[in-house]
C-alpha positions as CSV (number, residue, x, y, z in Angstrom):
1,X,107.6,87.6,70.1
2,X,104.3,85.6,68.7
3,X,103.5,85.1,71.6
4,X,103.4,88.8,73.2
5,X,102.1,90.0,69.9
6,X,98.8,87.6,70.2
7,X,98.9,89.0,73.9
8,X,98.5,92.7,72.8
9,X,97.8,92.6,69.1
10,X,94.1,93.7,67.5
11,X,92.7,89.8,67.2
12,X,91.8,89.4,71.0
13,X,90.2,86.1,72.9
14,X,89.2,85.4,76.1
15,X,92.4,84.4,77.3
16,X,94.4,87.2,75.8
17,X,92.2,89.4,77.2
18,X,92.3,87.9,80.7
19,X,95.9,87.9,80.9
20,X,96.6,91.3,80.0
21,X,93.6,92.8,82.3
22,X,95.6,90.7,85.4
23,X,98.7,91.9,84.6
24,X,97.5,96.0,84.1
25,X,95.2,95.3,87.4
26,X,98.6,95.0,88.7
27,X,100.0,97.8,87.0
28,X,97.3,100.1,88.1
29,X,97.3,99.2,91.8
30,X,101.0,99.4,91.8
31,X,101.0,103.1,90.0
32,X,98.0,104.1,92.2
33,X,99.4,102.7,96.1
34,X,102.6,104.1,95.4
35,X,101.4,107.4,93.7
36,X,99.4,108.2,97.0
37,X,102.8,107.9,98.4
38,X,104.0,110.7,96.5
39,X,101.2,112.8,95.9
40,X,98.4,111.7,98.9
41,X,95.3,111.6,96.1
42,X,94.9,108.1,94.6
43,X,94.8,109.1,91.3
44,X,92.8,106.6,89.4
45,X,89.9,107.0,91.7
46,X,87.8,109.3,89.8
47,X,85.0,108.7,92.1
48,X,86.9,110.2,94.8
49,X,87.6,113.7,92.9
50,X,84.2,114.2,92.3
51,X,83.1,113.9,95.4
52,X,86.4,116.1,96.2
53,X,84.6,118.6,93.7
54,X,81.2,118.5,95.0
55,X,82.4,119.1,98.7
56,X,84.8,121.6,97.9
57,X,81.8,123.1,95.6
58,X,79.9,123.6,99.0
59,X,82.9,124.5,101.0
60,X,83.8,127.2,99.0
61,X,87.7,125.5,99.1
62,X,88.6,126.6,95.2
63,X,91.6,125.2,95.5
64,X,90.8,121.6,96.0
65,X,88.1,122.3,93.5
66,X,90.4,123.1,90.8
67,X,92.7,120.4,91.5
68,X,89.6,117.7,91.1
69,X,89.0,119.4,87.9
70,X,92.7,118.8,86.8
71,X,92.7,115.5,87.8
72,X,89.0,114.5,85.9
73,X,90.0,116.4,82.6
74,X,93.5,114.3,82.3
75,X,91.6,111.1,83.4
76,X,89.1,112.0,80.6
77,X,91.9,113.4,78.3
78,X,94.1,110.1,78.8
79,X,90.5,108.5,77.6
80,X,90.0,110.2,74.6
81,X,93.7,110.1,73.3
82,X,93.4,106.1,73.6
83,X,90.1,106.3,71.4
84,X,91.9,108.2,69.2
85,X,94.6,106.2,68.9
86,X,92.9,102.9,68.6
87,X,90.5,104.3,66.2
88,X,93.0,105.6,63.7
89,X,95.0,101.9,64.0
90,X,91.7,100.3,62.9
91,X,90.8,102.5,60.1
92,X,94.3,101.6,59.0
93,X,94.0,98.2,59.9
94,X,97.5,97.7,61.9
95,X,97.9,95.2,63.8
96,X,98.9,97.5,66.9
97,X,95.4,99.2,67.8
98,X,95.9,98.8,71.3
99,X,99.8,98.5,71.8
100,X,100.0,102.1,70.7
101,X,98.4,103.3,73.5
102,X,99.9,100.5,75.6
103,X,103.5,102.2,74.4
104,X,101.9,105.8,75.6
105,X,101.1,104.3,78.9
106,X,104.8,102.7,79.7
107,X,106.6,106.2,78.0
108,X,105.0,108.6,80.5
109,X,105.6,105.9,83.6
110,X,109.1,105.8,82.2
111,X,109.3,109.8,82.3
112,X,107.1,109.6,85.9
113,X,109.6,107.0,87.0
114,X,113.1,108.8,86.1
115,X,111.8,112.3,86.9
116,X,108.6,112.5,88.8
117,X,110.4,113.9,91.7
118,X,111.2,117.3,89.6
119,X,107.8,117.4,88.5
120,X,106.1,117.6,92.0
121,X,107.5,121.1,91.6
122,X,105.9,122.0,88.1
123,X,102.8,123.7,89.4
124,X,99.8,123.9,87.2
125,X,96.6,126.0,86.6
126,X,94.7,123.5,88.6
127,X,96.6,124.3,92.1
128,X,97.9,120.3,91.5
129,X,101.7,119.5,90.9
130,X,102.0,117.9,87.6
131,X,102.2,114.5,88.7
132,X,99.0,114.2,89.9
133,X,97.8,115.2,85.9
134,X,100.8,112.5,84.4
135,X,99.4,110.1,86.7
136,X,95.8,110.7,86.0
137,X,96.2,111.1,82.4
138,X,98.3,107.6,82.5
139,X,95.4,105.4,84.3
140,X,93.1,106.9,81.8
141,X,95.0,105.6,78.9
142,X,95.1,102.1,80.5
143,X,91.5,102.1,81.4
144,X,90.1,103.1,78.3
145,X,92.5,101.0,76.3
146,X,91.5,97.9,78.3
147,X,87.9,98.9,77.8
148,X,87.9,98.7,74.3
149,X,89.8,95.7,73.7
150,X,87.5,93.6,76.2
151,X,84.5,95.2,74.6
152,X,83.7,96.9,78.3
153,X,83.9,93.4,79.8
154,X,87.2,94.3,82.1
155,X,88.3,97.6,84.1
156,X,92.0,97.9,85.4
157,X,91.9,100.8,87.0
158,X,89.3,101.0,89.8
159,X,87.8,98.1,91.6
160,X,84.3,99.1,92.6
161,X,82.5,97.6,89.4
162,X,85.0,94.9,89.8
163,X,83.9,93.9,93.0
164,X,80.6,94.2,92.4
165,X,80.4,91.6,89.6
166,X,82.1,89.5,91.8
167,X,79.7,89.8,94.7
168,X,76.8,89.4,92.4
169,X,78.7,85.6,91.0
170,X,79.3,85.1,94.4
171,X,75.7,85.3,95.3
172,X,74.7,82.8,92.5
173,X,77.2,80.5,93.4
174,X,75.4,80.7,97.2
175,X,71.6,80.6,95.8
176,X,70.0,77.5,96.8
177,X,68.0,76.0,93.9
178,X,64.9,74.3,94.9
179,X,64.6,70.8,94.3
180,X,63.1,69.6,90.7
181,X,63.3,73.1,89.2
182,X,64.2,72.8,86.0
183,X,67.7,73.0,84.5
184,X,67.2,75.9,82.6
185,X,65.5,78.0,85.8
186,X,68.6,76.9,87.8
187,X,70.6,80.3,88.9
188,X,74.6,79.1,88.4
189,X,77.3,81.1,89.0
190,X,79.5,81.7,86.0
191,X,82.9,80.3,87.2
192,X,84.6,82.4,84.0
193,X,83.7,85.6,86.0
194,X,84.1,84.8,89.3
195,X,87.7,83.7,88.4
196,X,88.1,86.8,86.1
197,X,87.1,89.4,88.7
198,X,88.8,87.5,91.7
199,X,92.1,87.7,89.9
200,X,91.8,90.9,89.0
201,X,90.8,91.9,92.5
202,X,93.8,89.9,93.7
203,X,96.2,91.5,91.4
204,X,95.2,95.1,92.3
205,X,96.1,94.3,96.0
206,X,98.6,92.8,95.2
207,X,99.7,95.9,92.8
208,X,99.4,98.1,95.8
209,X,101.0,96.3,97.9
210,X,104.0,96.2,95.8
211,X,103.7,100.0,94.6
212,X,103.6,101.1,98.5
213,X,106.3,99.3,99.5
214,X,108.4,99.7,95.9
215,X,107.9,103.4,96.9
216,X,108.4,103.6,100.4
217,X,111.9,101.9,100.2
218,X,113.4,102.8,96.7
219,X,111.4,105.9,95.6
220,X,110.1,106.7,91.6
221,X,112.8,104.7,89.9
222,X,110.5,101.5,91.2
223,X,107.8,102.2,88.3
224,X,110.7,102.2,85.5
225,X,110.5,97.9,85.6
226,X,107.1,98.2,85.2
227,X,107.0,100.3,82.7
228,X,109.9,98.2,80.7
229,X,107.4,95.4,80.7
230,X,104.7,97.5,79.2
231,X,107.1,98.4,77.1
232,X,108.1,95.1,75.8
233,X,104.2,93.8,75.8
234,X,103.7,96.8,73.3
235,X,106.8,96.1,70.6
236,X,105.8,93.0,68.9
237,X,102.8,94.6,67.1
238,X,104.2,97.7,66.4
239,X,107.3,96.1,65.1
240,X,104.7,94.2,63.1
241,X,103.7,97.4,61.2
242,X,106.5,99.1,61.2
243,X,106.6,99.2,57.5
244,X,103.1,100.8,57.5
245,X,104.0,103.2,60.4
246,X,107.1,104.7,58.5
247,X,103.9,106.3,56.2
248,X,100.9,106.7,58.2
249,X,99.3,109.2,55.8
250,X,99.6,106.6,53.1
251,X,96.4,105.2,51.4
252,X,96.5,101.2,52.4
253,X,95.9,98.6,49.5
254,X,92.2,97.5,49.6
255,X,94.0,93.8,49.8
256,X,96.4,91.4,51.3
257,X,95.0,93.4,55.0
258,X,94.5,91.8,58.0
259,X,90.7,92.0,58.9
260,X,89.8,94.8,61.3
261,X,87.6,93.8,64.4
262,X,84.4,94.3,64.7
263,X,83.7,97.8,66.0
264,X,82.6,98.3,69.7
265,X,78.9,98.5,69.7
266,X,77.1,102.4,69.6
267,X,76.9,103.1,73.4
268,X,80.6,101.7,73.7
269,X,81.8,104.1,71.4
């Protein structure tokens, strides 16, 4: 329990922060392979939709338009709900700023996982069945709860930024240094990051490759164990606070709290 508490409590490190990004890279590729399955739109790719939205724009094909819309405001809307969530932890100094939204995230892939076949037939405003919104508004929760707890230093979610960094290490590990420049004019990779964004890389595929296949041969219920480990990642610092979330509207003691973190900088915000 210590142990998963310091994994996805509010005092991060380095290597709590690694560990959980490798293991929701794996989430994500797994609920974004499989969900393509299912729905044929890869719904953490919000790239994709607004290209979907600008082409459609041109095309005149509303439909498609509307359903990029829906897609982008859950995304955006899974966002916002973790910033509230982590916000209001921090102001109340729990120690489960980010397992809150963690709990969110493995709820709604529970619900996805035991039901998502009935909700392909909920229709929505945005010409979209509601999975494609529950599945959008999930990988926006994880990315945005990631984000904040690695100070913007890891994305789960989408690869493109991810393999970017790793090209750019990649190329400083390649650059050949002249001889007798000096030490401090030496370009070195960082082997931190290139490990980092290799694994995370790695554990996307690997995700997907798990999430098509999970879903091609047993169907929804495959998300329901990942969202039982979510699950159990999130208890150990809400169980923490339980005492504390029994009366959330109560005015904490200026003493004996943990410290908060230090807030994300202005433009992280």
């Amino acid at each position: 329990m210590r142990r998963l508490r310091h994994l996805t409590g509010h005092r991060r490190t380095v290597a709590s922060n690694r560990v959980l990004g490798l293991l929701l890279a794996f989430n994500a590729g797994a609920v974004n392979a499989g969900g393509y399955l299912v729905v044929h739109l890869y719904t953490s790719h919000m790239t994709g939709f607004v290209s979907m939205l600008a082409d459609n724009l041109v095309l005149g094909n509303m439909a498609l338009v509307l359903g990029a819309v829906g897609a982008l405001l859950a995304f955006v809307s899974g966002a916002a709900t973790t910033a509230v969530m982590v916000n209001w932890a921090r102001q109340r100094k729990l120690h489960s700023s980010y397992a809150l939204p963690l709990l969110v995230v493995a709820v709604l892939m529970l619900v996805f996982g035991l039901v998502g076949a009935i909700t392909l037939n909920w229709r929505t405003p945005f010409a979209v069945p509601t999975t494609v919104l529950l599945l959008s508004f999930i990988m926006g929760l994880q990315n945005a709860t990631v984000t904040k707890m690695s100070s913007s230093q890891i994305r789960t979610t989408h690869m493109t930024g991810v393999v970017t960094d790793l090209g750019i290490e990649l190329g400083k590990m390649l650059y050949w240094n002249r001889t007798g420049t000096a030490p401090e004019s030496q370009v070195r990779a960082n082997q931190a990051r290139l490990r980092l964004f290799a694994g995370l890389l790695a554990m996307f595929l690997v995700g997907g490759i798990a999430g098509a296949a999970g879903f091609k041969h047993v169907g929804f219920v495959f998300v329901v164990p990942l969202a039982l480990v979510l699950l159990a990642l999130s208890l150990p610092p809400l169980w923490a606070d339980r005492a504390r979330l029994r009366h959330p509207l109560r005015k904490l003691p200026a003493s004996g709290l943990p410290l908060d973190p230090p807030p994300d900088p202005p433009a992280m915000r």
